[in-house]
N, C-alpha and C positions, 0 to 999 in steps of 0.2 A: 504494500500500500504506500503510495508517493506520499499523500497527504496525510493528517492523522484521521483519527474518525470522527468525528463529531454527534452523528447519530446514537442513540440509544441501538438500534438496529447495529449500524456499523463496528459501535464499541462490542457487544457481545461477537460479532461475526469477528472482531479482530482477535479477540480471547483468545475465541475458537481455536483461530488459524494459526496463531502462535505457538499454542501449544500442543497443536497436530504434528507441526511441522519437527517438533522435538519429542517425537516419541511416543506423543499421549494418544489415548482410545476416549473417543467423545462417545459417554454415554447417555440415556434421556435419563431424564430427571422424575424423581419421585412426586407424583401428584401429594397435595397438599395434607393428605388424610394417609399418615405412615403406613406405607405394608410392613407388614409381618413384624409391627413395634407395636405392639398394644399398648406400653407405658407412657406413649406420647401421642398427645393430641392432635397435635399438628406439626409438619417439617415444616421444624424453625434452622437449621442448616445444611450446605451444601454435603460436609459429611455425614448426615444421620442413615443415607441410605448404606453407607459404608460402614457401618459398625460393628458387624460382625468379622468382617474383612480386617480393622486396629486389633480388633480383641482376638484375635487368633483363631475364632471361631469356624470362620468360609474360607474358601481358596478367593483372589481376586480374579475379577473379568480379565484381568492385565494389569502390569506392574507400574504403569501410568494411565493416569483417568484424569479426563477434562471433563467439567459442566458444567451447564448454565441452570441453577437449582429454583425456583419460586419458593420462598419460603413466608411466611405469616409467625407471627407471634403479639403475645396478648399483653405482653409487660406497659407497654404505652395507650393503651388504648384510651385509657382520660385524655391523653395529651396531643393527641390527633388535632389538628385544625390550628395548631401554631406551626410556623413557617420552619420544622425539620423532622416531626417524628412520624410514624411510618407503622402502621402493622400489617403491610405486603410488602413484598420487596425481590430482587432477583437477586442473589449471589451467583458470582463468578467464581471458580473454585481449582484448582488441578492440584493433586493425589497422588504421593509416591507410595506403594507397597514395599519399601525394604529394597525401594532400586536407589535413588536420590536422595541426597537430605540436603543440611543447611545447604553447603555453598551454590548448589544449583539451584537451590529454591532462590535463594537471595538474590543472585545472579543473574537469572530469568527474571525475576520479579522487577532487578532494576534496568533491563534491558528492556522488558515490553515499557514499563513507564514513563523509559526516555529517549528510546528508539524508532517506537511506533505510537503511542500517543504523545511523544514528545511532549514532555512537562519539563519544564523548567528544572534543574536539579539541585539547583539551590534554593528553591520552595520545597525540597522533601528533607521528612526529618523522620528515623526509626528511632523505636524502642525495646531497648534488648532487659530481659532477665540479667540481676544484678553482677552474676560472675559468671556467665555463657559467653567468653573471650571468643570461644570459636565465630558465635554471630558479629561480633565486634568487628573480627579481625576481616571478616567475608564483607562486610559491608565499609572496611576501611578498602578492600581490593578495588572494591568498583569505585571508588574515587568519594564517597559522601564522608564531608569534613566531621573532624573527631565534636565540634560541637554540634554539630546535628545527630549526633548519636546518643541516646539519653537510656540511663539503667534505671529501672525499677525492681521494684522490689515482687514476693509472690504474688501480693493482692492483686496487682495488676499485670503480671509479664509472665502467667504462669498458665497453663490449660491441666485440667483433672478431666479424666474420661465417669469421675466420680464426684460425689459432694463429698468435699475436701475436707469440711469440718464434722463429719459423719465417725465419732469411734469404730474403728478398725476394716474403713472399706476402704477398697483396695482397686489395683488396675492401674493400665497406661497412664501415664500424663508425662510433661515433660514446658520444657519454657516457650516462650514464642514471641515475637519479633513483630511490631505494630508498623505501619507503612502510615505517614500522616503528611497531607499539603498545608501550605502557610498560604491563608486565603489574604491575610496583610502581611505581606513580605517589607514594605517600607517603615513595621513599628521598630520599637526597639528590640533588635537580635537577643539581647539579654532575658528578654520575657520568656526565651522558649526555656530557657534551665531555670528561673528564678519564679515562674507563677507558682502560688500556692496552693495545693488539692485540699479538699474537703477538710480533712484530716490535721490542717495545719503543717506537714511537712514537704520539702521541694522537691513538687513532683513532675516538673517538666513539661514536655511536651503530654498533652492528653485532656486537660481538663477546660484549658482555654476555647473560647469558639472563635479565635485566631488559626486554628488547627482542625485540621478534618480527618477522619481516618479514613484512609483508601483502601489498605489492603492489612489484612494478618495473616502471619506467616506461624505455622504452629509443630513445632519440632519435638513428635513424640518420640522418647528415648529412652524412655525410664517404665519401671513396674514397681508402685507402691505396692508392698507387702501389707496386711492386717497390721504389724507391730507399726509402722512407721517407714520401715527401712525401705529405700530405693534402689534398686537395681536395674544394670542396661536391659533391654530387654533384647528380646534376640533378633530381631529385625527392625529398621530404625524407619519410621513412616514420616511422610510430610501431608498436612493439613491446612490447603488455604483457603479465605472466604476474601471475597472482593465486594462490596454492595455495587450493581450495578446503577444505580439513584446514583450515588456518589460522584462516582467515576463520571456518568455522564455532567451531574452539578460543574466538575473542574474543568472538563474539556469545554464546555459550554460555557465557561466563564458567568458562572451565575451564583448567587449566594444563597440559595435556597434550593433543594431539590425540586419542589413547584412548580420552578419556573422552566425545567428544563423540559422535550420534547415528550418525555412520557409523558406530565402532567396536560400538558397545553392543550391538545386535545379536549380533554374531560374537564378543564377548568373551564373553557371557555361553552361549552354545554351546559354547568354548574352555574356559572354568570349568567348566560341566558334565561334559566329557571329562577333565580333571584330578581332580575331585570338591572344587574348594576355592570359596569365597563370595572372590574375587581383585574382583568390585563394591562386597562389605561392607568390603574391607580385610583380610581374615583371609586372605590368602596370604602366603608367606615370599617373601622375597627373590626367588629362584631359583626358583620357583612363577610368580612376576607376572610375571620376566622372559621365560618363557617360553610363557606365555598371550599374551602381548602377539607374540611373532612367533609363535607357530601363527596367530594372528586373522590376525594383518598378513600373512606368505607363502601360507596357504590363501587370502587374498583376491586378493592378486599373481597367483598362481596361475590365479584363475580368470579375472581378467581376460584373460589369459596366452592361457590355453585356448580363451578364449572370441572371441578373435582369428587361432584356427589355428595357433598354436605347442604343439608337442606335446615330451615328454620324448624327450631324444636324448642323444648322447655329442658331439655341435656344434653351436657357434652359439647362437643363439638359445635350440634346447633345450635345450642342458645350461646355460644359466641357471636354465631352469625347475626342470630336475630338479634343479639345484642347490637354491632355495630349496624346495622340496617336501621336498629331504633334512634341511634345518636346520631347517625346522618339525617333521618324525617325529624328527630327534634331539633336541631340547630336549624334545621332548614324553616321551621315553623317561627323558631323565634324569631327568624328575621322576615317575617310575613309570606312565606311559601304556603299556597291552600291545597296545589295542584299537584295530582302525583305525578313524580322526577326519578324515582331511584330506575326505571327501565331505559330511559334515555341516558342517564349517565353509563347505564353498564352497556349499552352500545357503541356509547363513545368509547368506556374501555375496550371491547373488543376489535375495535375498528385498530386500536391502538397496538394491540397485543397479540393479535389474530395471526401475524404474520412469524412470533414466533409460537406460539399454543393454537396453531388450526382446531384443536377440539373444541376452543371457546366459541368458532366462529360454526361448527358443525354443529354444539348445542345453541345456539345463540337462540332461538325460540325462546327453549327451556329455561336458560338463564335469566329471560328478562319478564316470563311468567313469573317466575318464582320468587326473585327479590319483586315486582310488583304485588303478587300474592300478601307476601307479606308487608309490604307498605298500605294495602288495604286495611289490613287485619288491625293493623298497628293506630292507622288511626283512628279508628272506629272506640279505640280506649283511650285512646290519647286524651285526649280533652277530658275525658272523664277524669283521669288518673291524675292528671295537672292542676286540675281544678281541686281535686280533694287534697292533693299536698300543696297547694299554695293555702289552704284552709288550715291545715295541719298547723303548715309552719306560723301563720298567723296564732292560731290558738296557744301553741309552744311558746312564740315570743310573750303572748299575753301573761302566761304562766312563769316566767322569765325562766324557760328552760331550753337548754344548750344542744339537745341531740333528739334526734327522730328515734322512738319506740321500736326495738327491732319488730315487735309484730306488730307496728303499722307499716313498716316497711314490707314485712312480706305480704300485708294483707295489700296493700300495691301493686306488687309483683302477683300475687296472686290469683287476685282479682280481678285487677285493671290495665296485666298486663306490662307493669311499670320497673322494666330494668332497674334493680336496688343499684345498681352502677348510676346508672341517669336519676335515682333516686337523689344519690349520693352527692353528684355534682349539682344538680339544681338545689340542691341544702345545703350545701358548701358555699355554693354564688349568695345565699344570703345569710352567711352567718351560722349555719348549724352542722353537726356532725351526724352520722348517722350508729346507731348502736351494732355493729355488726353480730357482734356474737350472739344477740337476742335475735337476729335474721335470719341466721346459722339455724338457728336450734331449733327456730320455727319450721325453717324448710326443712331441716331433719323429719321432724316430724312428720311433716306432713308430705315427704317420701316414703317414711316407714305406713302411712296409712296406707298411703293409692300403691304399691309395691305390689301389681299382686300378677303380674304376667310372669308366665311359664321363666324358670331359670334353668337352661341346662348346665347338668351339674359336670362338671371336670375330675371333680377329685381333688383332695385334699396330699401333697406329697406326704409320704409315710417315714420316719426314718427307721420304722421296722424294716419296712419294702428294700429302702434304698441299702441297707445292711445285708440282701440278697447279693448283692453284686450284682452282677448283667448275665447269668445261666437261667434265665428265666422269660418268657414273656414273647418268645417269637414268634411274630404273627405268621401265618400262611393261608387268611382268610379270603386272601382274593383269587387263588388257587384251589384252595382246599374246603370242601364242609364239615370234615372230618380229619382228624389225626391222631397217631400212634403219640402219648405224651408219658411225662411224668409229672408227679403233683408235688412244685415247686415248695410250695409252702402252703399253710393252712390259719389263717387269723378266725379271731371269734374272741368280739369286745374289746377290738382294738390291741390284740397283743395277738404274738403267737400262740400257735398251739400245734400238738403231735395228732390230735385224734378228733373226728366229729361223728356223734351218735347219732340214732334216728332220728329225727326230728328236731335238730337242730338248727339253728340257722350260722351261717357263717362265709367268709370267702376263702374262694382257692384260688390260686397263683400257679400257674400250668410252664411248663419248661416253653412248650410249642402250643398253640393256640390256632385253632381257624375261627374265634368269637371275634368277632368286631367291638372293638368297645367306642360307647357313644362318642360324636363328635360329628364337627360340620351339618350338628342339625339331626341328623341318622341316630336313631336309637340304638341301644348294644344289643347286641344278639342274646336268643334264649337257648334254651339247650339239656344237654344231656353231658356228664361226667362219668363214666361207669370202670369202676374199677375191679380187682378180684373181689374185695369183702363189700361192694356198696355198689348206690346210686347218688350220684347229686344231683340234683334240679337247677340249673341253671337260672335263675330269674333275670336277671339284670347282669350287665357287663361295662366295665368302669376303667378308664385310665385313672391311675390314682399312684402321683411318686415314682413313675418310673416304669411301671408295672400296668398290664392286664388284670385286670381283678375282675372274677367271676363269683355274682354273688347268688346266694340260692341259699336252701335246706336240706337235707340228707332225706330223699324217699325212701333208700333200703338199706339196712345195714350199715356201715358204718366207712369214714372214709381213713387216711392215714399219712400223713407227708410223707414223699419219698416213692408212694407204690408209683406201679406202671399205671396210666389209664388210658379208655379211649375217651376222647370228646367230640361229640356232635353236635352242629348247631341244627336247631330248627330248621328244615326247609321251607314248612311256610311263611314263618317267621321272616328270615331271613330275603326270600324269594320276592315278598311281599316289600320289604322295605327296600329291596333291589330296583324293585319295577317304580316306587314311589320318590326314589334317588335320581332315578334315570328322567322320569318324568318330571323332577322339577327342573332340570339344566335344562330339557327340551321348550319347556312354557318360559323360563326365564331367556332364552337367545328368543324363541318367537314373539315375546314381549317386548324385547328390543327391536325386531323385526316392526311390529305392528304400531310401536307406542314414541320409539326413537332409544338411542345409544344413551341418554339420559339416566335410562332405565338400571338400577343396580340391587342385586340381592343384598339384602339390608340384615336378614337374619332365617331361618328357617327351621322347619320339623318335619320328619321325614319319619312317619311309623310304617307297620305293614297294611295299616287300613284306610290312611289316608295322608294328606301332605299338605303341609301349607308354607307359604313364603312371603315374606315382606318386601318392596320394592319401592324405589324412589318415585314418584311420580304425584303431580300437585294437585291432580282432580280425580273426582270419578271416574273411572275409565266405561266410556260408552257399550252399552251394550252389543253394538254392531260390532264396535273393537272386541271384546272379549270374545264374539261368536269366530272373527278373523283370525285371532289369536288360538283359538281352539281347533280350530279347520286347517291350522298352518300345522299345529303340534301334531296332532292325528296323520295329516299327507307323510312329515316325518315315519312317523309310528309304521303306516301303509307298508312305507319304503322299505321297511323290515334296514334300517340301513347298520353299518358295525360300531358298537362302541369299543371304539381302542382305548384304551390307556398305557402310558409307559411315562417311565423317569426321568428328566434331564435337569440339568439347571437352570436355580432358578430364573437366573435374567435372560434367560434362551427362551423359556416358557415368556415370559412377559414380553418381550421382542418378537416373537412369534405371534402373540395376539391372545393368548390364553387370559382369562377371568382370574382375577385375583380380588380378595375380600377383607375389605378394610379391618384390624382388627384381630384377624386371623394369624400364625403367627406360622411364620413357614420357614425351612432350612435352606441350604445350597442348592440340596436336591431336591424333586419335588414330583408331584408324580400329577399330571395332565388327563383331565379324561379328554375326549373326544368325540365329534360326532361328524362323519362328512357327507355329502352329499354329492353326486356327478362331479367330485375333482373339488368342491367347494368345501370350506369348513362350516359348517350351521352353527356349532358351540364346541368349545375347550374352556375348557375353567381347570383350575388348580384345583384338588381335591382327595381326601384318602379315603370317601364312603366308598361300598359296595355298589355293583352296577349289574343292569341285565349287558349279557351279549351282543344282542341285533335289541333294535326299537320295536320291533314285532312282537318281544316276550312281552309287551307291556300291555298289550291287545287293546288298551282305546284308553282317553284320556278325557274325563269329563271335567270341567271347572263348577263349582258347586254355587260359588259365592265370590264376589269380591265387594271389599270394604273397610275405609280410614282404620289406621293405627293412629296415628298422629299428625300432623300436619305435615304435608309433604310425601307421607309414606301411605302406601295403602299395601292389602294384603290380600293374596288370593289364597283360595282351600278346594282343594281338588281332590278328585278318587281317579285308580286306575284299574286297568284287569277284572278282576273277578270283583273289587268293591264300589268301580265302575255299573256293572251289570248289574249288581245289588241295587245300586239306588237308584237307576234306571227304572228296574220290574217293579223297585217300591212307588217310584213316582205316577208310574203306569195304572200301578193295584190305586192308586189314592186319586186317579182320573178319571176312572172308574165309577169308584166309590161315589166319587161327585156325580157323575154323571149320571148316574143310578137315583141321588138323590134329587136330581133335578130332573128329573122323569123323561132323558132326554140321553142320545149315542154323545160320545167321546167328540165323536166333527162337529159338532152342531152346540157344544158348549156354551161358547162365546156367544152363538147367537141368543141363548135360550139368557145367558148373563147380562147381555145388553133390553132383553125384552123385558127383566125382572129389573133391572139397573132404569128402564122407562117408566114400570108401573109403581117402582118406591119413590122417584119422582115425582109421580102425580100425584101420590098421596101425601108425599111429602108438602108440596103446594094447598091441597086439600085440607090438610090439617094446619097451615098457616091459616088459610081463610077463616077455617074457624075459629082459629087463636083471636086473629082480628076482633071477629063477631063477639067472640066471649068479654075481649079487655072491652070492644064496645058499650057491650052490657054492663058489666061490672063498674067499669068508667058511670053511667048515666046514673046505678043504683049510689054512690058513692058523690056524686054528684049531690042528691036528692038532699043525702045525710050530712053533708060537709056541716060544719060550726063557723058561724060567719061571729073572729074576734076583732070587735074596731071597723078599718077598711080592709083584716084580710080572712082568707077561712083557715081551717085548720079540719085535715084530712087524716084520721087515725083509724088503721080496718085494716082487716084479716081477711085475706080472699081465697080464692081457691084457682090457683094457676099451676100450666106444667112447669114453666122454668123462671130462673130468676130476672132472664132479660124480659120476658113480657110482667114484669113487677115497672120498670122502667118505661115500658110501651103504656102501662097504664097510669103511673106519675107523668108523664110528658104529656099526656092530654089532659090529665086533670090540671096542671100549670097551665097549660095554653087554653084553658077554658074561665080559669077561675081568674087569673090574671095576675093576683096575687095570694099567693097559699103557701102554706107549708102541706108537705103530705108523709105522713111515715106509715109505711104497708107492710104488710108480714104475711108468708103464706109458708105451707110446706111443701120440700122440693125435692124428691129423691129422697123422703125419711127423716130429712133435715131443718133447723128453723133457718129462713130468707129471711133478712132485713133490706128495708132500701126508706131512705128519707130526700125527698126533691124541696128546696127553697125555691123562691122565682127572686130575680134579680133584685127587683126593690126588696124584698125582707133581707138580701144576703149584705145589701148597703144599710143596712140596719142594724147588722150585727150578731143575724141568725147564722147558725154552722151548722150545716147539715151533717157533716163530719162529726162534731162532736155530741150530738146527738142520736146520731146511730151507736157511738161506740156503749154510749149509756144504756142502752134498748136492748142490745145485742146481750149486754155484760149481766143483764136481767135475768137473762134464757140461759147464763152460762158459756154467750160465748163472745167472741172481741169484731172489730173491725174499726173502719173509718172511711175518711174520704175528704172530698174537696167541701168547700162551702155550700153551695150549690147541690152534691148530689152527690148521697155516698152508698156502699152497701156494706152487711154484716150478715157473719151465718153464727150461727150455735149449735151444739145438741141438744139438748131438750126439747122435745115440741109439746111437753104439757107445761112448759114454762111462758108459751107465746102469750096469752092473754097476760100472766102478769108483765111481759115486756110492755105491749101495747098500753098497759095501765100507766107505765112509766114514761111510755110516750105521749100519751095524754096531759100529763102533767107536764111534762119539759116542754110539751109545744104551745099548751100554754100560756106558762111562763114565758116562753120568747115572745110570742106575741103582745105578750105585757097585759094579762090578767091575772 
């Protein structure tokens, strides 16, 4: 490249090319939602998807790796919409496995900075770990003066693959070397060694916002032991992260990341929905700051989205919907009415599209979803605002300093109201919020709603793990049966040498064909049969390392150590084969029908039926579902092969195979498959059991689909023989109907629609008479009204079916009498009806129809109220009506001023 790059496009493509040209393997980058890392929310850096690879655990793809990683994190998220923090962002990254360390890291690192972005080299300044001479010395080679080189100490110049202040854990780490520009090169040169940290000692270059950081250079060398002790380790790795923001901020000569070409785009869409020129300078304060996080959390957002994280109330999503909430509330405060967050995430993907094409292939889905949720959001917005700007009013009145944690949650609760947005709009006037009473409340009130299916994994043992590894090996995807020994025998959580009839207990098998639960798949049931016994198989469990097969002894008695045979169920197993199979097949035609969106969220797979969770923001139509079931079954027709075999892992994900967020997967990994004429239909990553051909599954009916939670919805299907079942059952109960409608099975509908006209017309019929009757009742009521002064007073007990025609006959007696009170009571379904009507002049008078029903009601035993004008009230009692009506006599009355 002649020039340097300027673009955000051009900077990462220059990365790239720099460090291809030297040896590296550019691999794709980990979507935002870790695989096979359960312990992390979200890829907050360029090495998370390498961690198995530091830690010794996987072979590496190759011994040099470049990428350009998207990463999110949650630490800033209050601080969004001042002019530098960020919770999306790109890292730039390249990877040595135990090929290169410091001085080619340093050396490359000062060579792209000043050769091909051409930075000035006397605006750069490192920071080395306080006695790591070797980085000193590598960064005195390439020419950067000894004062621009600055040592610190652990807190700041150190990397743990661990938390460092954890008693006795343990792992890589080792020091690392900060990459920093001087954004004022003309202050005084003494500031970069003499500013002072936090801390009050001199801590150099780092804390100034004179200095930026560009790049870290992270030189793992060492293995903390438990005790403390450090040791080299046996292959020495490099770790670097670059923020792509950054880097383009410097090239671009701009003092704000904002301002540079990623933001511009989506700022100036963000300005547009404000209505202020926030590029010309012409927004206030309060204006910029909050164009700047609409841009910034619509962009989050879509990245978010665009990785299969959907709005929820955990985890993950309610990050999302968090920042979606604090992007429509700044935008509110500064007089935004109209929904914005789908236009911003268009402008990010128009931005972004060209390096994340997926953003631009869901792009639909993306900008349903964050507007989904900006509906949702403001529909409690106001409500929720409204009730904490009352709060904090009554607080201050109380002269007290913090929001009630359980008014907080009752916010969040309720009205939907981010305890984070909570938090800041109580902070903007003065108050703090109680967290720990938030905490406890939402504890709680997880442990209430808690109540969906958990599959259980197992508890590791370190009975189990005291087995060693002669135990446990599966051959279940081969074998239904096999020659074994009985590893060991637990009963009450300890060992044991012996199980008598009827006991209950687990056995632990040398060799096993039981599948134990997981990915959804139930364990297998079965048979243990040895010389002196039988066991009963009930349940089968990963637990510690181990296969654990749990059951009862049906005969005789069992014994560690004998020979056995074990068998699993056929139909058991057969059945949950065919329901395995069937779910991969409806999840790719789900994608097929609905779009790539589409992601398995969670599942259950028994032998009589199957259900799965999936991403998607509505209902899915009935024509779709019928499309979706006619695609799976053509499959099924085809009788076509499922393969499965083993490769590695980032081969299977290069290749196109399903992978499941969450799910927590090795080097190796084992692929099922399903192809069609030369095409793949589905490959997902997977270790359940499977049919052979799609043929054993004989037909796939979908039962039902319906919300889990916002975003996710869930289908339940039957196949095979449980298929057929609920078929002949639907058939026998169409029947049934039909039989009782005195009419064949074709003719149905018609005979439904002819019954569905004649309760119509009765329906109608029976208003008419309602009319007739309040008529009536109206004129009799009429006769007897009590004329008090200039108005009447209308107390009686009728006989009506429902409570609205109680109303139909107060509204004509008002528009008859002109001025009246009327309080009526009848019984309705076994129950006492209150209803009391004012007319406008008595309610300017100071009559409450509200507060005389509640009196009336309270009479009979029971409560209500209402507006001034026109309230109701029910009780139980109905031998209590006449004495209510007595007390309504009285109280009306008295309002009437006798």
């Amino acid at each position: 490249m002649t020039t340097p790059p300027r673009t955000s496009d051009e900077i990462r493509e220059a990365f790239i090319s720099f460090f291809r040209e030297r040896g590296h393997v550019l691999l794709p980058p980990w979507p935002l939602v870790p695989i096979g890392d359960p312990t992390s929310m979200f890829t907050s850096a360029g090495m998370q998807q390498f961690k198995p690879q530091f830690m010794g655990e996987q072979p590496p793809a190759a011994p040099r790796v470049v990428t350009v990683q998207r990463c999110f994190r949650t630490t800033d998220i209050e601080e969004v919409g001042d002019t530098s923090h960020l919770t999306a962002f790109e890292m730039l990254g390249n990877f040595s496995f135990g090929d290169y360390f410091k001085r080619e890291a340093i050396h490359w690192a000062w060579e792209l900075l000043t050769t091909v972005y051409r930075l000035d080299p006397a605006r750069l300044h490192a920071t080395i770990y306080l006695d790591d001479e070797d980085s000193y010395r590598y960064w005195r080679e390439v020419g950067l003066p000894d004062d621009h080189i600055h040592r610190r100490d652990e807190d700041l110049n150190y990397w743990f693959s661990f938390p460092k202040d954890t008693p006795g854990a343990s792992g890589p780490c080792g020091p690392d070397s900060e990459i920093y520009y001087d954004l004022e090169p003309h202050r005084d040169p003494a500031e970069a060694r003499l500013h002072t940290g936090p801390d009050g000692r001199p801590a150099g270059v780092g804390y100034s916002d004179r200095f930026l950081e560009i790049w870290n250079l992270v030189f793992m060398q060492l293995y903390q032991h438990p005790d403390g002790r450090r040791t080299s380790l046996p292959a020495q790795n490099i770790d670097t992260g670059s923020g792509l923001e950054r880097v383009a901020m410097v090239l671009q000569g701009k003092r704000s990341v904002f301002e540079t070409d990623i933001f511009l785009p989506i700022l100036a869409e963000a300005q547009a929905v404000v209505g202020v020129d926030y590029l010309g300078g012409a927004a206030s304060e309060l204006q910029a700051y909050a164009i700047r996080a609409m841009a910034e959390h619509c962009r989050a957002a879509t990245l978010l989205i665009g990785d299969g994280v959907v709005p929820s109330n955990e985890g993950r999503g309610y990050v999302l919907r968090r920042i979606i909430r604090r992007a429509i509330y700044f935008a509110r405060k500064v007089g935004v009415r109209e929904p914005f967050t789908a236009r911003l995430a268009a402008a990010a993907i128009g931005r972004l599209g060209v390096a994340y094409p997926h953003l631009v292939e869901n792009e639909e889905f993306i900008r349903r979803a964050i507007a989904a949720e900006e509906e949702r959001f403001t529909r409690t917005l106001e409500a929720g605002t409204a009730r904490l700007e009352a709060l904090l009013e009554r607080l201050r009145a109380e002269q007290r300093s913090a929001v009630p944690g359980e008014e907080a949650f009752t916010l969040y609760d309720t009205f939907g109201l981010p305890v984070e947005l909570t938090r800041e709009i109580a902070a903007a006037e003065g108050f703090t919020v109680d967290d720990a009473g938030f905490q406890s409340a939402l504890e709680a009130q997880r442990q209430r709603a808690r109540q969906h299916t958990k599959f259980l994994l197992g508890e590791a043992s370190p009975l189990i793990a005291a087995l060693g590894e002669a135990h446990s090996e599966f051959v279940g995807y081969t074998h239904t049966s096999a020659e074994t020994v009985i590893a060991a025998i637990l009963r009450g959580g300890a060992l044991a040498d012996l199980l008598t009839p009827g006991q209950e207990g687990e056995v632990i098998l040398a060799t096993t064909p039981f599948y134990p639960e997981g990915g959804g798949q139930l364990g297998d049931r079965g048979n243990i049969v040895t010389p002196s016994g039988v066991f009963s198989v009930e349940d089968t469990q990963a637990a510690g390392g181990a296969i654990v097969h749990r059951g009862r002894v049906a005969e005789g008695e069992l014994r560690a150590g004998q020979r056995a045979h074990a068998t699993v169920d056929l139909h058991w197993r057969s059945g949950a084969a065919r329901n395995h199979t069937g779910t991969h097949i409806l999840h790719a035609a789900l994608r097929a029908v609905l779009g790539t969106h589409v992601r398995q969220q969670g599942s259950l797979v028994s032998p009589d039926r199957l259900r799965f969770d999936f991403t998607h923001l509505e209902q899915t139509p009935r024509s779709a579902l019928l499309e979706v079931q006619q695609l799976a079954n053509e499959k099924v027709r085809h009788d076509l092969e499922v393969q499965w075999r083993t490769m590695a892992y980032r081969q299977a994900i290069e290749a196109g195979a399903l992978a499941f967020f969450g799910d927590k997967y090795g080097s190796e990994v084992r692929v099922v498959e399903i192809r069609d004429d030369g095409h793949t239909f589905s490959a997902e990553l997977c270790g359940g059991t499977h049919v052979h051909h799609t043929g054993q599954i004989g037909f796939i009916h979908i039962i039902r689909e319906s919300a889990v939670a916002a975003g996710t919805r869930r289908i339940e299907a039957v196949t095979g023989e449980a298929a057929e079942a609920y078929l002949l059952e639907q058939q026998e109960r169409l029947l049934r109907i039909a039989d009782r409608l005195n009419t064949s099975p074709s003719e149905i509908e018609e005979r439904l629609d002819a019954l569905t006209g004649e309760l119509e017309r009765l329906r109608r019929q029976a208003e008419q008479l309602a009319r007739l009757q309040t008529a009536a009742v109206t004129e009799g009521l009429l006769a007897s009204a009590r004329q008090l002064g200039d108005s009447h007073l209308v107390v009686a007990r009728v006989e009506v079916a429902s409570a609205d025609l109680l109303r139909d006959i107060a509204d004509r007696l008002r528009g008859r009498l002109k001025s009246a009170l009327v309080v009526l009571a009848a019984e309705v379904d076994g129950r006492p009806a209150f209803l009391a009507a004012a007319t406008p002049d008595l309610v300017a008078r100071g009559v409450h129809a509200g507060n005389i029903i509640r009196a009336v009601a309270q009479a009979a035993g029971g409560g209500g109220g209402g507006r001034p004008d026109l309230a109701q009230a029910g009780a139980k009692d109905t031998s209590r009506i006449d004495e209510a009506l007595a007390v309504a006599s009285r109280l009306g009355s008295e309002a009437l001023g006798t």
